[in-house]
C-alpha positions as CSV (number, residue, x, y, z in Angstrom):
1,X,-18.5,-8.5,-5.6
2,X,-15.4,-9.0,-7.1
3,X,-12.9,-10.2,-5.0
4,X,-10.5,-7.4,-2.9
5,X,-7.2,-7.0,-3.4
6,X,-4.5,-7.2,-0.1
7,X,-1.4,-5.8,0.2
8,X,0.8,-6.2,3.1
9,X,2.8,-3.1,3.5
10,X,6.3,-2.6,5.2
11,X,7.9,-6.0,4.9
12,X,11.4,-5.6,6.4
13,X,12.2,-9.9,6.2
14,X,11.8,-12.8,4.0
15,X,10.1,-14.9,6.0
16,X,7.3,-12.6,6.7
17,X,6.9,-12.0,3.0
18,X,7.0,-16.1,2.8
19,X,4.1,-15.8,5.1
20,X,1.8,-13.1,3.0
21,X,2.1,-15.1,0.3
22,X,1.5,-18.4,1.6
23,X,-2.3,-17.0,3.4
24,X,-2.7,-15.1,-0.3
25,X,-1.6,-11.9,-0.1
26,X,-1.5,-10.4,-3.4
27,X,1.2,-7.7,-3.2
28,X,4.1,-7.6,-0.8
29,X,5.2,-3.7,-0.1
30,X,8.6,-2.2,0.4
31,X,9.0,0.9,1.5
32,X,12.0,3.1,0.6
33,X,11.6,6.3,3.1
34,X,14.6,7.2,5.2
35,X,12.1,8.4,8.4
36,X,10.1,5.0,8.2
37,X,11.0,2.5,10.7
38,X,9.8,0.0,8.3
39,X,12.9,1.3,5.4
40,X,14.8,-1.3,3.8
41,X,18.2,-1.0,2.2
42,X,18.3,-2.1,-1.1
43,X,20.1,-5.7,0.4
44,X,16.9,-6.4,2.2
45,X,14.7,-5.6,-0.6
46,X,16.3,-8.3,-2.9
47,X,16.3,-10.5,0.1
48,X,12.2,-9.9,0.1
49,X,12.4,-10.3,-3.7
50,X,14.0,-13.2,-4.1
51,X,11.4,-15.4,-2.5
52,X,8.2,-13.9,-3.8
53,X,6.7,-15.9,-6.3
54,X,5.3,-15.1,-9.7
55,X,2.0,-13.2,-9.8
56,X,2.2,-11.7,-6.6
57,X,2.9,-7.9,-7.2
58,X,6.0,-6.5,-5.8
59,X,5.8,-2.6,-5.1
60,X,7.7,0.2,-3.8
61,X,6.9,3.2,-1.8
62,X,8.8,6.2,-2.1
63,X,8.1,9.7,-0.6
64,X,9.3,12.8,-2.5
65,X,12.4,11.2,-3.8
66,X,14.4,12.1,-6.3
67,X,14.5,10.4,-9.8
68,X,17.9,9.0,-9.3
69,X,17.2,7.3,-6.3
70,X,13.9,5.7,-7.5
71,X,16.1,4.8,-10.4
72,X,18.3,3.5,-8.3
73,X,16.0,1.1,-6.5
74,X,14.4,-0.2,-9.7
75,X,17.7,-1.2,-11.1
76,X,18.7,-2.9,-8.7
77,X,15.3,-4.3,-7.4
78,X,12.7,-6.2,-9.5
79,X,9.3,-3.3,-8.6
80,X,6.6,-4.1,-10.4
81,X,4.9,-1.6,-9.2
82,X,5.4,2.0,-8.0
83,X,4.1,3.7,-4.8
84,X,4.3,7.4,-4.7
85,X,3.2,8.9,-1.3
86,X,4.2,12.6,-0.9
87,X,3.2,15.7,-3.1
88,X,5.3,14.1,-6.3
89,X,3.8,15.9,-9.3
90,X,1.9,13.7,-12.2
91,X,4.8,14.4,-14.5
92,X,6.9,13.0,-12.1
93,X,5.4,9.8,-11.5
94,X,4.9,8.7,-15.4
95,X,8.4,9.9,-15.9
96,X,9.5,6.1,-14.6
97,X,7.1,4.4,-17.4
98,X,6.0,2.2,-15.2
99,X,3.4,1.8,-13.4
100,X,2.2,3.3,-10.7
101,X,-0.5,4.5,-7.5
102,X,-0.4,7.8,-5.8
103,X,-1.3,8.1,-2.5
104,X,-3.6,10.8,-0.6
105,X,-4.3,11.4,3.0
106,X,-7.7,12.0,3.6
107,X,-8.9,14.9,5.2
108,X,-12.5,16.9,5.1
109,X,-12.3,19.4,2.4
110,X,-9.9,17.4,0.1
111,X,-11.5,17.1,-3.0
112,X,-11.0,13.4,-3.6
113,X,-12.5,13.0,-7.4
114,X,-10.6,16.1,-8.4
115,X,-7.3,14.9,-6.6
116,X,-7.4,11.6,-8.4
117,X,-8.0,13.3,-11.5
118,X,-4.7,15.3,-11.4
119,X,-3.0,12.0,-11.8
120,X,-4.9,9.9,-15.0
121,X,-1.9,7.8,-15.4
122,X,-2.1,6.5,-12.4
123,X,-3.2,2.3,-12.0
124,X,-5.0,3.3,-8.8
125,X,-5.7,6.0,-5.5
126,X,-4.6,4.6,-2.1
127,X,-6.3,6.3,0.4
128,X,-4.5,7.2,4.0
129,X,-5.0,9.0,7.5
130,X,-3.9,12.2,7.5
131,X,-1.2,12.7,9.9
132,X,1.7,14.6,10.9
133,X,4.4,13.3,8.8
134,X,3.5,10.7,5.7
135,X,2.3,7.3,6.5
136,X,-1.0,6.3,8.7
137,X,0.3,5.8,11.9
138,X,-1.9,3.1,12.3
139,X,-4.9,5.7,12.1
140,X,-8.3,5.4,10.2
141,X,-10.4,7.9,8.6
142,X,-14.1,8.4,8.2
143,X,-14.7,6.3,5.2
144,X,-18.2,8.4,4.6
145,X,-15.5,10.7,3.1
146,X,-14.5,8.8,0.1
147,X,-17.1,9.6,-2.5
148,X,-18.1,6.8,-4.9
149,X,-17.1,8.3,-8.0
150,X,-13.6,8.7,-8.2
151,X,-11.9,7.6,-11.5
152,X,-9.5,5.5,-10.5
153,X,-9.4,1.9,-8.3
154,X,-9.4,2.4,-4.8
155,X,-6.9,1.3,-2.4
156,X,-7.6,1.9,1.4
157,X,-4.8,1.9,4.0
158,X,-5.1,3.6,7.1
159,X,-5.0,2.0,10.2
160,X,-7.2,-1.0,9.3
161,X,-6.6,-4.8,11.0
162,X,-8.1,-8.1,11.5
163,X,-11.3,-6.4,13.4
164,X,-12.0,-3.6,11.4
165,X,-11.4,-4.8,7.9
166,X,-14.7,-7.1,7.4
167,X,-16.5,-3.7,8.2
168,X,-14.2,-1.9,5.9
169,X,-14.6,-4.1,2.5
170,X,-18.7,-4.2,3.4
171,X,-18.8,-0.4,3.5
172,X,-15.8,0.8,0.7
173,X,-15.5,-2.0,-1.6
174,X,-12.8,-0.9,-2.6
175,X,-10.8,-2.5,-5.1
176,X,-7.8,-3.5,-2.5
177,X,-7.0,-3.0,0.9
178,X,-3.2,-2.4,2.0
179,X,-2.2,-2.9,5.9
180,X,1.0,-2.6,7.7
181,X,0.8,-1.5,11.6
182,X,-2.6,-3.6,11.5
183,X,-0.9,-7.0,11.4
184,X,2.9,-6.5,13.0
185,X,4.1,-7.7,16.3
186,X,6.6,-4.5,16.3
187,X,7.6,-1.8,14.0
188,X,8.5,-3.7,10.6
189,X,8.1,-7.3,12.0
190,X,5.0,-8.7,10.8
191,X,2.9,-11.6,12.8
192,X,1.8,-14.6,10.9
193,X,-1.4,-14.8,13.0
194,X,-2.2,-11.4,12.5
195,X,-1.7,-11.9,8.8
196,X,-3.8,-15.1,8.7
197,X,-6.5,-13.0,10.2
198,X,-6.5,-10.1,8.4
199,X,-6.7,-11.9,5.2
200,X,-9.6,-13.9,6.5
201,X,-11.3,-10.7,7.7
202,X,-11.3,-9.6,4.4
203,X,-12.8,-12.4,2.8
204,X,-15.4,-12.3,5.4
205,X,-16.0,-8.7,3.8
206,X,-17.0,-10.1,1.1
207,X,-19.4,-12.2,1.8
């Protein structure tokens, strides 16, 4: 199989985004939501910026923002990548011209193929927990839900760590995996064991 992309999600500090990188993380993810404990200011996003190195994807999350703030954020930080998580309209997320993945939280009776389809422009469909609020929690969801057609890549998120993950790239394949909760020591501080090990877990996936 072709080999899974990883994101690391909800990097608050440099020196954990030194560490994703360094055990091959391909994306680092910042998230710009006010309610998040993992938020950044725009300060600590350059910060995070600064030290990531080319070819590693830099990306954004926003949840039903405004157009000026997202504006905002990509002036003043280099995304590369755009991360829409609430119910932001298709319009809405091509408006940017740039590119982007729209989130959904999974839930039975959500019609996944048709959901994806409402948003062709999209690079890719990162699939979530439903919860309360927006954002996993640190919560899975029965992966016998996602159907294997969908039109777009497939991201999964949703709770997903070091001992889960090997089961989740055999069962998915999906084209990346994004974690947050799954490899922190608290809220917004990520551990470089738990990074080492999720990345491994992955590649053990894929074998």
């Amino acid at each position: 199989m072709a080999r899974t992309r990883i994101k690391i999600c909800g990097i608050t500090r440099s020196e954990d985004a030194r560490a994703a990188v360094e055990f091959g993380a391909d994306a680092i993810g910042l998230v710009f939501y006010g309610p998040s404990p993992r938020c950044v200011t725009v300060e600590q996003a350059w910060e995070v910026a600064r030290i990531v190195p080319p070819f590693v994807t830099l990306v954004g999350l926003f949840v039903n923002e405004s157009k000026l703030a997202v504006r905002r954020v990509m002036e003043a930080v280099p995304i590369q990548l755009l991360q829409f998580h609430g119910e932001e309209e298709e319009s809405f997320c091509r408006s940017f011209h740039a590119p982007y993945v729209k989130a959904a939280r999974v839930k039975p009776g959500l019609d996944l193929v048709k959901y994806a389809g409402s948003y062709p422009s999209a690079q890719g469909l990162l699939l979530d927990a439903w919860v309360e609020g927006y954002g996993g929690g640190g919560k899975t969801f029965d992966w016998s839900l996602i159907p294997r057609n969908l039109p777009l890549p497939l991201i999964l998120s949703g709770g997903l760590d070091a001992d889960n993950v090997v089961d989740a790239v055999r069962s998915v394949r999906p084209w990346a995996v994004d974690v947050s909760s799954g490899v922190e020591a608290a809220k917004g501080i990520k551990d470089a064991a738990r990074i080492a090990a999720f990345i491994a877990g992955v590649r053990d996936g894929e074998a």
